[in-house]
C-alpha positions as protocol buffer text, in pm:
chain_id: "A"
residue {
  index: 1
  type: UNK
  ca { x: 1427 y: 3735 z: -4799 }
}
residue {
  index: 2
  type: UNK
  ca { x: 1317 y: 4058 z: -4680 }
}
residue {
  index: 3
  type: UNK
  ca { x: 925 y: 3999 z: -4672 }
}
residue {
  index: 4
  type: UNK
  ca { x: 734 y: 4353 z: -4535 }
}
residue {
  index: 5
  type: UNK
  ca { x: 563 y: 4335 z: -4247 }
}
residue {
  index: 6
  type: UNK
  ca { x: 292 y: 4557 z: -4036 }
}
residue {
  index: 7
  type: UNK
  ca { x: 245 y: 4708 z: -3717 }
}
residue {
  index: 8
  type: UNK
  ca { x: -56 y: 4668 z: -3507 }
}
residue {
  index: 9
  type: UNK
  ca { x: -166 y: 4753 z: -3196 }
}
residue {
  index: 10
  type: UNK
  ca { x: -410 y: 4546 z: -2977 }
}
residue {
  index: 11
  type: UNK
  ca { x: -692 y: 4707 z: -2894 }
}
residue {
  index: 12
  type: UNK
  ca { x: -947 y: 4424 z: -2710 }
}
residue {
  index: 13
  type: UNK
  ca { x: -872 y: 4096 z: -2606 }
}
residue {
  index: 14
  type: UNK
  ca { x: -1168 y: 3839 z: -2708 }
}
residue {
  index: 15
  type: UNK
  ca { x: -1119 y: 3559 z: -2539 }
}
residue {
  index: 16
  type: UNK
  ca { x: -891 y: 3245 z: -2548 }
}
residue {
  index: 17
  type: UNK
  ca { x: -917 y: 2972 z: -2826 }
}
residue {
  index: 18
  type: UNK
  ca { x: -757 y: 2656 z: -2919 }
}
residue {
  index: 19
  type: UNK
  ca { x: -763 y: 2303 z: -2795 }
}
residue {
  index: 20
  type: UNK
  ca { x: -610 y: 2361 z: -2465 }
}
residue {
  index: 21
  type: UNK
  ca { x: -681 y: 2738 z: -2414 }
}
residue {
  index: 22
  type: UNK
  ca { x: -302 y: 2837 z: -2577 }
}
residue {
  index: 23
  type: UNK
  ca { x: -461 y: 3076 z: -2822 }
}
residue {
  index: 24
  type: UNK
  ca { x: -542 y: 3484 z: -2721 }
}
residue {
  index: 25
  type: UNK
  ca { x: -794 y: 3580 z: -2998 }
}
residue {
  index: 26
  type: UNK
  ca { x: -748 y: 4000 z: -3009 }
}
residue {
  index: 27
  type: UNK
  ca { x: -880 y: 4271 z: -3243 }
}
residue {
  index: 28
  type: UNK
  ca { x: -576 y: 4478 z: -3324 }
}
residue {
  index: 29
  type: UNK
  ca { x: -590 y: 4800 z: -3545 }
}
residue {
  index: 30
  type: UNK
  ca { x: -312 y: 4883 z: -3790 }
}
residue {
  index: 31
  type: UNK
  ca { x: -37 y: 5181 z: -3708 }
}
residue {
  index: 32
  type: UNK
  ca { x: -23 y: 5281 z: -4064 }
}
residue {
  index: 33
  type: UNK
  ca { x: -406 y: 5277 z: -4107 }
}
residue {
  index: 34
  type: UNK
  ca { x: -575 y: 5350 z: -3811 }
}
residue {
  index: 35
  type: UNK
  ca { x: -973 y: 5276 z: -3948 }
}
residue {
  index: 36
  type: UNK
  ca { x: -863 y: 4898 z: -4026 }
}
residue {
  index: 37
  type: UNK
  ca { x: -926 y: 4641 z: -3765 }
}
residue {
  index: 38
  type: UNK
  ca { x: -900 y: 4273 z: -3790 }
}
residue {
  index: 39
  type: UNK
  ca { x: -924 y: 4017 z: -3533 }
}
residue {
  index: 40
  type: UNK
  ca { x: -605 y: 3743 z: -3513 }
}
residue {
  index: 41
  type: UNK
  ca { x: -502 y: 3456 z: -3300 }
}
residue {
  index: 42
  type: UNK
  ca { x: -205 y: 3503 z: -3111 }
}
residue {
  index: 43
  type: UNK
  ca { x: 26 y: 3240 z: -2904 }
}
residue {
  index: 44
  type: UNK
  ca { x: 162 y: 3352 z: -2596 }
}
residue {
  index: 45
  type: UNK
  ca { x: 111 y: 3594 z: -2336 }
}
residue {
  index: 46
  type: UNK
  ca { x: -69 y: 3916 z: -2476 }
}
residue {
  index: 47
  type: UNK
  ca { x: -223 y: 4232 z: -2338 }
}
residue {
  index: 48
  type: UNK
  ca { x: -391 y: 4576 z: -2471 }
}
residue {
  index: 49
  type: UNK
  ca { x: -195 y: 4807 z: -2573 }
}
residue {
  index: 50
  type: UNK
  ca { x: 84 y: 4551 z: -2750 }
}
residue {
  index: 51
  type: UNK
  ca { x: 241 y: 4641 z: -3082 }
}
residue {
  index: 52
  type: UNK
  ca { x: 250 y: 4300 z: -3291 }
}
residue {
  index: 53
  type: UNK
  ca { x: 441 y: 4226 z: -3594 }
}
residue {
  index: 54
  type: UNK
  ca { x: 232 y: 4110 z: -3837 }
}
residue {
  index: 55
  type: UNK
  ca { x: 448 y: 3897 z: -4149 }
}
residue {
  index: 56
  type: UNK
  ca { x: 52 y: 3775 z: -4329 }
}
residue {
  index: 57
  type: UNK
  ca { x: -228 y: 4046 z: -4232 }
}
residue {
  index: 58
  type: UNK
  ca { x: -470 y: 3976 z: -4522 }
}
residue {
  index: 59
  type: UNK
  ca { x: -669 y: 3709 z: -4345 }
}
residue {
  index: 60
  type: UNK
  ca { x: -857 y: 3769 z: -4056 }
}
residue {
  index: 61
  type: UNK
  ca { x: -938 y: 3509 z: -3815 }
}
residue {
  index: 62
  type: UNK
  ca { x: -1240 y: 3345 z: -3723 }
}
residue {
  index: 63
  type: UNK
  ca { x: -1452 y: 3405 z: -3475 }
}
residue {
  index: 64
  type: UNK
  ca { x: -1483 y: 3216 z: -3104 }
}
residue {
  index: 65
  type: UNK
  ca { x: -1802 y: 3031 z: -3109 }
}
């Protein structure tokens, strides 16, 4: 079950998200395509300049209201 994945860096933290405040919402840009960016939730601690392994990076999350 080898399922590809992607690298991405984060480039901005937007602001926390969720019931409780769990959820980091961040814009990360992709290491293999540097001109995409897409913003995604993330659970647990998180700062600029993080590499995340992304296993879904088709949807993009929504945005904090």
């Amino acid at each position: 079950m080898d399922q590809p994945v992607k690298l991405a860096r984060v480039i901005k933290i937007l602001g926390r998200t969720g019931n409780t405040g769990n959820v980091t919402q961040v814009r990360v840009a992709f290491m293999d395509d540097k001109e995409r960016n897409i913003v995604r939730n993330v659970k647990g601690p998180v700062r600029e300049g993080d590499i995340l392994t992304l296993l879904e990076w088709e949807r993009e999350a929504r945005r904090l209201r």
